[in-house]
C-alpha positions as CSV (number, residue, x, y, z in Angstrom):
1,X,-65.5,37.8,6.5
2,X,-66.1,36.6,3.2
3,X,-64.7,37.5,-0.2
4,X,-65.3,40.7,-0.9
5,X,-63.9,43.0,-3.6
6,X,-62.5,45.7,-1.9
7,X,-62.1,49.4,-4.5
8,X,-58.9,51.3,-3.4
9,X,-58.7,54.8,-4.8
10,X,-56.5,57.5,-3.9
11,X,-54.9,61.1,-5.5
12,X,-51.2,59.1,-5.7
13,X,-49.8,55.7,-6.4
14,X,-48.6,55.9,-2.4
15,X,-51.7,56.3,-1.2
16,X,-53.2,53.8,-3.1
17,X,-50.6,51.1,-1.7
18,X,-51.3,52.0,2.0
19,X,-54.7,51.6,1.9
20,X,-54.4,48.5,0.2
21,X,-51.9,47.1,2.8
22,X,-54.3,48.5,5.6
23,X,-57.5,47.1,3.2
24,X,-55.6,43.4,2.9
25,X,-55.8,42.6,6.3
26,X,-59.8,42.1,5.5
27,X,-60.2,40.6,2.1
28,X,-57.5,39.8,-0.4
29,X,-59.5,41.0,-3.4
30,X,-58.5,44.3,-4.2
31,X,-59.9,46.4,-7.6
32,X,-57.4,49.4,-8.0
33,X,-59.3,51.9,-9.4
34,X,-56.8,53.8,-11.4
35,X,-59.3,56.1,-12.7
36,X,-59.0,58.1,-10.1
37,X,-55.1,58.5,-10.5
38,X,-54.4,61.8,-13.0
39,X,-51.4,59.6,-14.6
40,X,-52.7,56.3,-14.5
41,X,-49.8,54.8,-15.8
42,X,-47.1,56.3,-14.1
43,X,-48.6,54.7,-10.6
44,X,-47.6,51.2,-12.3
45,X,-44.4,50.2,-11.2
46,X,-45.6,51.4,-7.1
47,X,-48.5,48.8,-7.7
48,X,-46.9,46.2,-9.1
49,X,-44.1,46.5,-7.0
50,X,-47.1,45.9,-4.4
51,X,-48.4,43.2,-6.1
52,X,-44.9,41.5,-6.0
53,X,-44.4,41.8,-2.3
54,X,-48.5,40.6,-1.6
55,X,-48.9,37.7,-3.8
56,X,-51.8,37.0,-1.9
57,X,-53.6,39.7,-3.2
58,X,-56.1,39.3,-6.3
59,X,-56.0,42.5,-8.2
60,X,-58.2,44.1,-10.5
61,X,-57.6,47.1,-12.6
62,X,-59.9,48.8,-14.4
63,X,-58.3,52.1,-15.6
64,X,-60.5,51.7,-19.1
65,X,-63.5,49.6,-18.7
66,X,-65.1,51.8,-15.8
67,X,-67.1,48.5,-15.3
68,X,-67.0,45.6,-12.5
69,X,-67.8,43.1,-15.2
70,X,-65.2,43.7,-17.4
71,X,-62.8,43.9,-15.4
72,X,-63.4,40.3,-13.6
73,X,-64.1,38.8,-17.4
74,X,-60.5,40.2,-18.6
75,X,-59.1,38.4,-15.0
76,X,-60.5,35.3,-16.5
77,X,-59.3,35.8,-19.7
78,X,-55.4,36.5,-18.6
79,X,-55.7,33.8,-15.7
80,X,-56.3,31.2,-18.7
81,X,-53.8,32.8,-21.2
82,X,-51.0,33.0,-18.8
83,X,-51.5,29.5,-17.8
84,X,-51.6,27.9,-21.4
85,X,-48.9,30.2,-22.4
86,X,-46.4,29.5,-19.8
87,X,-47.5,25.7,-20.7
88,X,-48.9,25.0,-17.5
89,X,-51.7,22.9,-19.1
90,X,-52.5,20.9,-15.9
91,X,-52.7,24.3,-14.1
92,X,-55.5,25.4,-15.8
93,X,-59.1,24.5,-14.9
94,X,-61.4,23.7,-18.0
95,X,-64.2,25.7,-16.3
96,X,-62.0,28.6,-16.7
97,X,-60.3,28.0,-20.0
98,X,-63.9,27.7,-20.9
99,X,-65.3,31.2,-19.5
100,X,-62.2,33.0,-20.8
101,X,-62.9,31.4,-24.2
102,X,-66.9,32.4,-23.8
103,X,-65.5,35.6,-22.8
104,X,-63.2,36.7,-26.0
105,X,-65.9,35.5,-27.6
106,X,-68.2,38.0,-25.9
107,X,-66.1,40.8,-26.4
108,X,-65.1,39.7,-30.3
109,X,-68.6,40.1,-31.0
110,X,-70.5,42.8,-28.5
């Protein structure tokens, strides 16, 4: 199968993490759609307790943006700034140091 983004919704924070396990099996990309959630926030520490026991799994979360495209341009930008931050020069790809850059830029002036 190839990579596909996969949305996970649910009412709770638990039924968001079973369908994710269930939805891993086919596609490690995963886009919890926390808009769905009444409190948003409170299902936090379920998914990233989640993401801590799947480190396979790519996560996007888009609780604010309500938009695909924003969400993968702020993956970039984080990727890149947790790199660099953490010092981990070598780590990070120029291509992407030079989206997320193109990126902040975007969103600095749009």
């Amino acid at each position: 199968m190839g990579k596909v983004c996969v949305a996970i919704i649910g009412s709770t924070a638990n039924e968001m993490v079973d369908r994710a396990t269930e939805a891993m099996r086919d596609s490690p990309f995963l886009e919890f759609r926390l808009d769905y959630l009444e409190k948003p926030l409170a299902a936090l520490p379920k998914l990233k307790q989640f993401l801590a026991d799947n480190s396979v799994v790519t996560a996007i979360a888009m609780p604010l943006t309500f938009s695909i495209a924003n969400g993968i341009a702020f993956g970039f930008i984080a990727y890149a700034a947790i790199k660099l931050l953490a010092g981990r020069f070598g780590e990070a790809r120029p291509g992407i140091v030079v989206l997320a850059i193109l990126f902040v830029v975007k969103f600095a002036v749009l």
